[in-house]
C-alpha positions as CSV (number, residue, x, y, z in Angstrom):
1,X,0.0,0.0,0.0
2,X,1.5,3.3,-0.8
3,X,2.7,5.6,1.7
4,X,0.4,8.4,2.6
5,X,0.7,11.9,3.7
6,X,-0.5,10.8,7.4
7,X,1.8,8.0,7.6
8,X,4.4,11.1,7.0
9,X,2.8,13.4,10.0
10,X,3.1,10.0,12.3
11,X,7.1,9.7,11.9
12,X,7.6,13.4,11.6
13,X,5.1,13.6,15.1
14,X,3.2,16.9,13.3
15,X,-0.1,16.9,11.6
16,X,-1.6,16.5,8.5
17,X,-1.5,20.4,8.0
18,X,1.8,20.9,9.0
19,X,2.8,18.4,6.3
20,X,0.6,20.3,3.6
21,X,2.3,24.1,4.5
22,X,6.1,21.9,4.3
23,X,5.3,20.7,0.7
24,X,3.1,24.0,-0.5
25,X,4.5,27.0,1.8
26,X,7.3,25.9,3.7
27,X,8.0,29.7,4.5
28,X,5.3,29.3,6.9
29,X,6.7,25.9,9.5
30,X,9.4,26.1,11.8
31,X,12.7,24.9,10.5
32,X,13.0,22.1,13.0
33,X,9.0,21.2,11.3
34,X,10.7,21.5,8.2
35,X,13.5,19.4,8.7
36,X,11.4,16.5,10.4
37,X,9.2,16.3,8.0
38,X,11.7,15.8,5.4
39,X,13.7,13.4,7.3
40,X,10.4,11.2,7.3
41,X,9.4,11.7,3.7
42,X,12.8,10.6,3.2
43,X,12.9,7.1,5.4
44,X,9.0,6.0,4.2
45,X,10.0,7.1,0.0
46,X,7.0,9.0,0.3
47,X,5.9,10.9,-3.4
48,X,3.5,12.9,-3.3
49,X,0.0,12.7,-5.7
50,X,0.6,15.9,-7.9
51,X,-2.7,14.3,-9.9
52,X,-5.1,14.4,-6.7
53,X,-3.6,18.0,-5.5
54,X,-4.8,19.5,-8.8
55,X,-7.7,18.1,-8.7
56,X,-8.3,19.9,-5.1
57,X,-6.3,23.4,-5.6
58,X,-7.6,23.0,-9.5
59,X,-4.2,24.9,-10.8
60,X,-1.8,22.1,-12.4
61,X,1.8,22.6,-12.2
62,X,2.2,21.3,-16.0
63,X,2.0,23.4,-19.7
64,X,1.6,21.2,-23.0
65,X,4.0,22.0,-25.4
66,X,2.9,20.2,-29.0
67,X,6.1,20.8,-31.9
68,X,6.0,20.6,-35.4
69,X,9.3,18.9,-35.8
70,X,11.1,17.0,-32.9
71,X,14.2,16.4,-35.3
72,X,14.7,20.2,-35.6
73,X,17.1,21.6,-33.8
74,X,14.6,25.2,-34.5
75,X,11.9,23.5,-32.0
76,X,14.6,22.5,-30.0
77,X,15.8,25.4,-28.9
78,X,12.6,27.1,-28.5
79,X,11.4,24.3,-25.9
80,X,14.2,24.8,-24.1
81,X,13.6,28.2,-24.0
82,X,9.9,28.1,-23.1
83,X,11.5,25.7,-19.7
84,X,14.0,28.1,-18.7
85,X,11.0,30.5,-18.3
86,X,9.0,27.9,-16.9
87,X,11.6,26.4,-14.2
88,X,11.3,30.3,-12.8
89,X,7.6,29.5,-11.9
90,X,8.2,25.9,-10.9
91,X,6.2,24.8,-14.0
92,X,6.9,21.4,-15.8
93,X,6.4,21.1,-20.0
94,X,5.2,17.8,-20.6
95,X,6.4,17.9,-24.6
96,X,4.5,16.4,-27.6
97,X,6.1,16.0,-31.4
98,X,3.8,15.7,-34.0
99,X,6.2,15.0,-36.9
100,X,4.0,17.1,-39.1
101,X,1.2,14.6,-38.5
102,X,-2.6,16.1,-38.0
103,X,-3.7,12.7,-35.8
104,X,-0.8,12.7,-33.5
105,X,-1.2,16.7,-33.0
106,X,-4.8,15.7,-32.0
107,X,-3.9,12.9,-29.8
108,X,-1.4,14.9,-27.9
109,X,-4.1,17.8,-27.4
110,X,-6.5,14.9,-26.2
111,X,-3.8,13.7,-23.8
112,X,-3.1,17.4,-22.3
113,X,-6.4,17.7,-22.2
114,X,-7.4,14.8,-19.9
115,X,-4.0,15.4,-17.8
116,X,-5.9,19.5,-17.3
117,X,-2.6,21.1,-18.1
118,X,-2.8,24.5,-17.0
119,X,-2.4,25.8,-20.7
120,X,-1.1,24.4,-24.2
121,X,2.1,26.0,-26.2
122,X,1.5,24.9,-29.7
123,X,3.0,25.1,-33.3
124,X,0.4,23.6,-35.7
125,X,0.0,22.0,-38.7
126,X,-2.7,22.8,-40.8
127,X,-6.0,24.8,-39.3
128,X,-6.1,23.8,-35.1
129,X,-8.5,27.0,-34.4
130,X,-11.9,24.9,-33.5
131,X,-9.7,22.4,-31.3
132,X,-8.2,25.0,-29.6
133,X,-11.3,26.6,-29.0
134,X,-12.7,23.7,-27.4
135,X,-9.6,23.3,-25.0
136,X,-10.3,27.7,-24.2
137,X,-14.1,26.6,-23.6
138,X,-12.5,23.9,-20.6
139,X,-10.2,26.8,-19.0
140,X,-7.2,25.9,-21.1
141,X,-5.5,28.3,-23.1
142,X,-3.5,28.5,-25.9
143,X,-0.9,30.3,-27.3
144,X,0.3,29.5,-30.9
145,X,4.3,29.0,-31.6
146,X,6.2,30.2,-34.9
147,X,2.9,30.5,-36.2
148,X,0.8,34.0,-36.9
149,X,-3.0,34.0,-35.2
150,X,-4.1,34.9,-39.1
151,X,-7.9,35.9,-37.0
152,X,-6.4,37.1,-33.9
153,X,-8.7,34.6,-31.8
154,X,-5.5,33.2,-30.0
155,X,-2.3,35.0,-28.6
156,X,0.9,34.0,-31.1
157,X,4.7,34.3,-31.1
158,X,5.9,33.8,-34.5
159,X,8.9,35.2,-36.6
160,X,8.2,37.4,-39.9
161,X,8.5,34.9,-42.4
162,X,7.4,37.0,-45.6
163,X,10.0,39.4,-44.1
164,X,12.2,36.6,-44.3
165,X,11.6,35.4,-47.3
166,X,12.3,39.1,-49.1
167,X,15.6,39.6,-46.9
168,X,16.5,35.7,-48.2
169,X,15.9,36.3,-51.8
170,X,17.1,40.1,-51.2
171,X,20.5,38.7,-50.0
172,X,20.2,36.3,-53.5
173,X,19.9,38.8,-55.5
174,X,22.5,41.6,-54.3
175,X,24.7,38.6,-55.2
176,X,23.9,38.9,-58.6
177,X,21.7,35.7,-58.8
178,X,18.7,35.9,-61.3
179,X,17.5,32.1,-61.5
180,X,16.7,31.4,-57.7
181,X,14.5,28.2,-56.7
182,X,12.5,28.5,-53.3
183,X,12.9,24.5,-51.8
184,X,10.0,23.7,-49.4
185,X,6.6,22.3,-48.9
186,X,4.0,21.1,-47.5
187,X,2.4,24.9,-48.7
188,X,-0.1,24.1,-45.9
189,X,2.3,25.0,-43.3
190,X,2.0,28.9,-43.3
191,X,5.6,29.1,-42.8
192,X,5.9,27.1,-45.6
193,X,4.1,29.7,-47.8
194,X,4.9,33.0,-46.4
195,X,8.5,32.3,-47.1
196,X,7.9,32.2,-50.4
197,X,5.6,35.3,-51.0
198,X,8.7,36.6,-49.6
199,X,10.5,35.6,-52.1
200,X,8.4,36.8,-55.1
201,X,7.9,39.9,-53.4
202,X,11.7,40.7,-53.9
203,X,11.9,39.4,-57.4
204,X,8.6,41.8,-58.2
205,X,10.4,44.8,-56.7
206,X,14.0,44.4,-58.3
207,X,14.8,46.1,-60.9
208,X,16.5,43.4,-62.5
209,X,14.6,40.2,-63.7
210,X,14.6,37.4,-61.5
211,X,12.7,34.5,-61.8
212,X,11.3,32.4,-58.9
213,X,10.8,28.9,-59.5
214,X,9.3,26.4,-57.1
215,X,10.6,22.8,-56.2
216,X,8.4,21.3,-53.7
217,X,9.2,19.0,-50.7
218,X,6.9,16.5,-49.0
219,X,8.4,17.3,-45.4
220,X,11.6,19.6,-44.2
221,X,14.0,17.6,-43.3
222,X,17.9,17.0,-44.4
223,X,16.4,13.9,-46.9
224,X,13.9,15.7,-48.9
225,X,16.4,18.5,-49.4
226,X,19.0,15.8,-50.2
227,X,16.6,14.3,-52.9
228,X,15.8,17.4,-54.4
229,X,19.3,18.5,-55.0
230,X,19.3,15.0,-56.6
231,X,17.0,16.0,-59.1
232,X,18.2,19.1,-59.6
233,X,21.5,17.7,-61.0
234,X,20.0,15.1,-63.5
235,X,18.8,18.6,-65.3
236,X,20.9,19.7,-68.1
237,X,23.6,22.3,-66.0
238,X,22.2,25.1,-68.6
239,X,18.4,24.3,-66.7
240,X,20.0,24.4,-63.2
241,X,19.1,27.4,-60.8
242,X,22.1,29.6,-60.1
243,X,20.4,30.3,-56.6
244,X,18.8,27.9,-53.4
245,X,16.6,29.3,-51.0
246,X,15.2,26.8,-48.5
247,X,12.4,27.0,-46.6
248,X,14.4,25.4,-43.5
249,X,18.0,24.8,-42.9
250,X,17.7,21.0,-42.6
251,X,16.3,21.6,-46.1
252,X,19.3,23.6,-47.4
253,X,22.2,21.2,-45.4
254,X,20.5,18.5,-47.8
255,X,20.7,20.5,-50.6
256,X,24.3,21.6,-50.2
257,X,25.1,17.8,-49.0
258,X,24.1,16.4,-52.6
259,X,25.6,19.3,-54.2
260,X,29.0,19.1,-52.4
261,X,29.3,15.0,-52.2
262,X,28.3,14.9,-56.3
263,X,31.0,17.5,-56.9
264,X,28.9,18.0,-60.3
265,X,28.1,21.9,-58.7
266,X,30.5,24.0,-57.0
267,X,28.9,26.2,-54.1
268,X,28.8,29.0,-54.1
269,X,30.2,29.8,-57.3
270,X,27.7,28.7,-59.7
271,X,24.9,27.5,-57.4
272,X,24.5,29.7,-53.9
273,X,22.5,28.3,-51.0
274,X,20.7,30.2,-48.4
275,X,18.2,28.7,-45.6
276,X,15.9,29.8,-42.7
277,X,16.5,29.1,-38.9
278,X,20.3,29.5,-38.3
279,X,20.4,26.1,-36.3
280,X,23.4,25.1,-35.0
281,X,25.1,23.1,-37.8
282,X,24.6,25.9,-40.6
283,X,27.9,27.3,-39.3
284,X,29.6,23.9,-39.3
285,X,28.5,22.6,-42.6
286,X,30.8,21.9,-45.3
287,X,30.3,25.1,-47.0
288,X,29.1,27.2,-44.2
289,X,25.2,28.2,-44.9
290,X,24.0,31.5,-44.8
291,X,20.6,31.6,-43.1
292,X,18.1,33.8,-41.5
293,X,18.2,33.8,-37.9
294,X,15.3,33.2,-36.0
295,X,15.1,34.2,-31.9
296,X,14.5,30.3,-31.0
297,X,14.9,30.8,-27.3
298,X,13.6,33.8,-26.7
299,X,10.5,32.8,-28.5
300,X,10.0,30.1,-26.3
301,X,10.2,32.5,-23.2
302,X,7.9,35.5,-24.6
303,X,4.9,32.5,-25.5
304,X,5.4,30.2,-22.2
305,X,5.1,34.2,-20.2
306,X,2.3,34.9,-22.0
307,X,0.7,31.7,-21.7
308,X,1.0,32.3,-17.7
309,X,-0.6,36.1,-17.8
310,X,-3.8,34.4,-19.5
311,X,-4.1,31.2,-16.7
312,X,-4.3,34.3,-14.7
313,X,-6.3,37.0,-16.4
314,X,-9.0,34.8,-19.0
315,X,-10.0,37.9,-20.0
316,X,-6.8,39.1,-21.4
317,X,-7.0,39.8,-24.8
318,X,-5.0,38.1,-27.6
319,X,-1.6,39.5,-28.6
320,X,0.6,39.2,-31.7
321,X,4.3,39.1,-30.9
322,X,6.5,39.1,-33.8
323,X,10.0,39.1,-34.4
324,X,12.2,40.2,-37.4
325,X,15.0,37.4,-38.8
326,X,18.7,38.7,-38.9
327,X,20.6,38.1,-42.0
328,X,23.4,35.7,-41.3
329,X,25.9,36.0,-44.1
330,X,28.5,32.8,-44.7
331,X,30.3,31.4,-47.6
332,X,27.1,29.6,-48.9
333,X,26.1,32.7,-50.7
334,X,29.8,33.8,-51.9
């Protein structure tokens, strides 16, 4: 039979209460309360039932964090973010990875649901508004991650990625490239697609022509970039792009990685690469890769704060927070 909290107050010879205010308010028991307590939680391995205490207090101690991608270091960086912020409040993040997949996305919202996390940190795929509205209408908010509240029903922290897309294809072009391909996809991650517009948006306004041309991924990950630099070199060289822009840097790192190993394409000289993140390993590659910097971490800790302001206030109103990319310039791009 497990060991309860009275079993505890019996060793410690204290009450039940004094046992409560040592695990919730310490500040208010006597040291010497405080010590024997602890001694006897230590001898009887006693844990307490976080589970039932919600249930009683009805605040949890837990935020639901649901990624996009797992594999990318991106998401990565803005989890750990989101738990430096949280370890300040003494919060946990139980973490979910969707791999791009609706049905896991809406078995991990199920799961957070039932477990009555105190709120859910989220960067969808595809259209989550009516699911999250549900969660809202059971006292559990939402805040969306790297992704824009298009309607301005939830609170968002994203990066401007049609801002990022012109600085990308900007850069490109400054460079004297003409022929630049934009590598990504699904276009139903807005990301996805706003990169792009981006993109055309500078070609539109140079006063040179450039032409955008679009070669389409199933996912964004270092394969599908590697098989579409693959394809890219069975083209005749005069058909070849003399410019990459990748929607992601796992993307690009795959493009550059069949470009580099094939040694059919020199980079940057007649085919430049640029991506979007700055992870960690675009300065390490092969050919360094120039990217657009994204504020991962701090992110993490602007949506996980306001995630806490609207457990407290449900009648704060929704806020877009957006951040500008930084140009990262390496040898990628010449």
């Amino acid at each position: 039979m497990p060991t309860s909290i009275r079993d505890v107050a019996k060793l410690a010879g204290v009450s039940v209460g004094t046992v409560s205010n040592v695990l919730n308010r310490p500040q208010e028991v006597s040291a010497d309360s405080v010590t024997r307590v602890h001694r006897a939680i230590e001898q009887l391995g006693y844990v307490r039932n976080d589970a039932a205490r919600q249930l009683r207090v009805g605040v949890s101690s837990s935020v639901g964090f649901v990624v996009l991608d797992g594999q990318n270091p991106f998401f990565n960086d803005v989890v750990r973010g989101a738990e430096d912020e949280a370890s300040r409040h003494g919060i946990a993040i139980l973490y979910g990875n969707t791999d791009e997949d609706s049905a896991r996305e809406g078995m991990y919202l199920d799961l957070f649901e039932e477990q009555r996390v105190r709120g859910v940190l989220i960067s969808p795929y595809g259209d989550i508004n009516p699911r999250l509205e549900r969660l809202r209408e059971r006292g559990i908010p939402a805040v969306l991650v790297d992704r824009f509240s298009g309607n301005g029903r939830f609170s968002s922290v994203s990066v401007d990625s049609v801002a990022g897309g012109r600085m990308a294809a900007e850069h490109l072009i400054e460079r004297g490239r003409r022929r630049i391909a934009f590598v990504g996809g699904p276009f139903e991650m807005r990301q996805v697609s706003d990169r792009l517009a981006g993109a055309r948006v500078a070609a539109e306004s140079s006063t040179e022509r450039v032409e955008i041309e679009v070669i389409a991924t199933t996912a964004l990950t270092v394969e599908e970039g590697a098989a579409a630099g693959q394809r890219l070199l069975q083209r005749p060289r005069r058909d070849w792009p003399d410019a990459l822009f990748a929607a992601n840097d796992l993307l690009a790192l795959g493009l550059l990685q069949a470009l580099v190993v094939s040694r059919r394409a020199l980079v940057p000289d007649e085919i430049a690469i640029i991506g979007f993140d700055d992870n960690p390993f675009a300065g390490a590659a092969a050919v360094p890769l120039s990217s657009l910097r994204q504020p991962s971490r701090t992110i993490g800790r602007t949506a996980l704060r306001i995630l806490l302001e609207e457990t407290s206030d449900p009648t704060a109103i929704p806020r877009q927070t957006v951040f500008l990319p930084e140009l990262i310039v390496r040898a990628s791009t010449g």
